[in-house]
C-alpha positions, 0 to 999 in steps of 0.5 A: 495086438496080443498075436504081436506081443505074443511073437515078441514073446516066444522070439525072446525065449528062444534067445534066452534059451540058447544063452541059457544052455552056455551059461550053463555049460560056461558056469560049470567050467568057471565052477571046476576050474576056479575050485570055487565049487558048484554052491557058490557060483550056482548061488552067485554068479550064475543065479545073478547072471540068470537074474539079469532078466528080472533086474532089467525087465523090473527096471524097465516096468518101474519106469514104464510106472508099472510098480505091481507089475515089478514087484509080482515079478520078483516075488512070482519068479521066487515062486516059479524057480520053486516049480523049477527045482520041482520039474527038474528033480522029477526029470529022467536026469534029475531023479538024483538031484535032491540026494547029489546035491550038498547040504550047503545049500539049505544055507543059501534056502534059508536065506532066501526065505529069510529076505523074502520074509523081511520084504513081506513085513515090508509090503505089510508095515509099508514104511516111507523112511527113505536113506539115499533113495533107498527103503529102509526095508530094502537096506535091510535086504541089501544088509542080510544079503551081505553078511548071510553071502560072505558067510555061506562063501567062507562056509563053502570054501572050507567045504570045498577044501575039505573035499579036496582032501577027501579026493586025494587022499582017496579014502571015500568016492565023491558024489561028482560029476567027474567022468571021462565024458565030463572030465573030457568036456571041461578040458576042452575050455580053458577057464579064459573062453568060459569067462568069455562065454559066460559074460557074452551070454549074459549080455544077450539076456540083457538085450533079451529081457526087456521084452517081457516088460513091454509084452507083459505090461500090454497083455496085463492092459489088453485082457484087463486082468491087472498087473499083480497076477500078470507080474506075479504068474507070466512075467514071474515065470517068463523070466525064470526061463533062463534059470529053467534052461541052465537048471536042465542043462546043469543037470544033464551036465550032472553038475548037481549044485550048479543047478540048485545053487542057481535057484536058491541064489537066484531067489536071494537075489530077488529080493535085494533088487527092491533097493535098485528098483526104489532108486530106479523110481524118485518117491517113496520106496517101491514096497510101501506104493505096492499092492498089498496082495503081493504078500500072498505071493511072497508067503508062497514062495516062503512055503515053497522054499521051505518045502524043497530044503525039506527034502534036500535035507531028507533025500540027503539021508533016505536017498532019491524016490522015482515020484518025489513026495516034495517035489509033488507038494511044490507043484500042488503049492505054486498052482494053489498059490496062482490061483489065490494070486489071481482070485485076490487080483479078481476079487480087488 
């Protein structure tokens, strides 16, 4: 049983690698070529299509009944795209990451923390109100998405712009990725094929994803060791993979903000899917049925996003380190905060 869900598994991850790596390479042609900028389609384009597991597989595990399994999923995955940005900043390829990457992205990291702390409430206050189908925490997620998004866009358009005229003007050298080899490699692609791409290995993660509900929620019932430490550390970091791979990819690419956009954008996310998830389920909403010892998860994921704006911030100023102290403190954080997921699922 646990060899065929274990198969199932690994068949699954090596099909979102592969589509992975060309939403990667497809996203940072979109990036280029529409002058829309590495923050923004990192944060929403790709952290959606790089989300599109947790929105099918959660989706799939609200139906199956499977509600802990879900919600660990969306809070563990915001905990394990924490550890992501951490490995790949501590990478050969990634020792630049937090200094290249622009300030921009502290906006979409406040965000993110801003809406998990808004779920968290949520989960603790438990409130039954329901408009449309929908929580009233989740429209509360869905709202502060909105209007914190639009506003992070028309922030990175005017930064985009203003880049723009810094490189024409030629007064100051851009920390880009505009080298023969890459200038080379986005020429190669016109903006149509990448779009093409992009849309075509999103939907293979789509087809993909659902796997990981079914394996997980049987691993969950074959080793009993309960659905919110499974949701919360396997299902959370299986599908985080495709945002691991394009993160690696984005960064060997040097398309630094592709890769950090991606994360913080895929964490915003995370949290606004707790409104499909309540009308994928009649009832009550999906945070007010859930187990509590989410919360623990949640607050997490809030620390470690703290953390890793922190040294965007500082590396910003001071300039990269060969062991990056941030990085070294989430990795420390997300082992800590499995452990106390898995102790409080022990100790229920």
């Amino acid at each position: 049983m646990l060899g065929e869900l274990g198969l199932r598994f690994v068949i699954s991850a090596i099909v979102v690698v592969l589509a992975g790596t060309q939403l990667a390479r497809s996203g940072d042609i979109i990036a280029a070529r529409t002058k829309l900028g590495g923050v923004w389609v990192g944060s929403v384009f790709l952290a959606l299509a790089t989300s599109l597991p947790e929105i099918v597989t959660d989706l799939t595990a609200v139906r199956m009944g499977a509600v802990d399994l879900a919600v660990g999923d969306l809070f563990g995955s915001s905990m394990a795209n924490m550890l992501i940005l951490a490995l790949v900043s501590l990478a050969p390829s990634g020792v630049e990451l937090f200094r290249r990457a622009t300030l921009d992205h502290v906006l979409y990291a406040s965000l993110a923390i801003m809406l998990t702390a808004i779920a968290t409430v949520g989960l603790i206050m438990r409130p039954t109100v329901t408009v449309l189908g929908i929580g009233m925490t989740s429209w509360s997620l869905l709202a502060v998405y909105a209007i914190a998004s639009r506003a992070a866009f028309l922030q990175s358009t005017v930064a985009q712009s203003a880049t723009e005229v810094v490189e024409m003007s030629g007064t100051v050298q851009v920390n880009s990725a505009n080298t023969p080899v890459d200038a080379g490699r986005r020429a190669s692609m016109s903006l149509a094929r990448a779009c093409w791409l992009f849309a075509a290995s999103a939907l293979v993660i789509v087809v993909a994803a659902p796997q990981f509900a079914r394996a997980a929620e049987g691993i969950a019932i074959a080793t009993g060791v309960g659905s919110t430490f499974v949701g919360t550390w396997l299902v959370g970091l299986s599908t985080s993979l495709p945002e691991l791979v394009t993160s690696f990819t984005a960064v060997r690419l040097r398309a630094y903000d592709l890769a950090v956009g991606n994360l913080f954008g895929s964490n915003a996310i995370n949290m606004a899917l707790f409104a499909l998830l309540d009308l994928a389920q009649p009832g009550p909403p999906i945070l007010s049925i859930a187990d509590p010892a989410h919360a623990v998860s949640a607050l997490v994921a809030i620390i470690l996003m703290t953390i890793a704006a922190a040294t965007l911030v500082h590396r910003s100023r001071h300039g990269p380190s060969p062991a990056e102290p941030g990085s070294l403190l989430i990795i420390l954080g997300y082992v800590l905060g499995i452990g106390l997921v898995f102790w409080r699922g022990i100790k229920g």
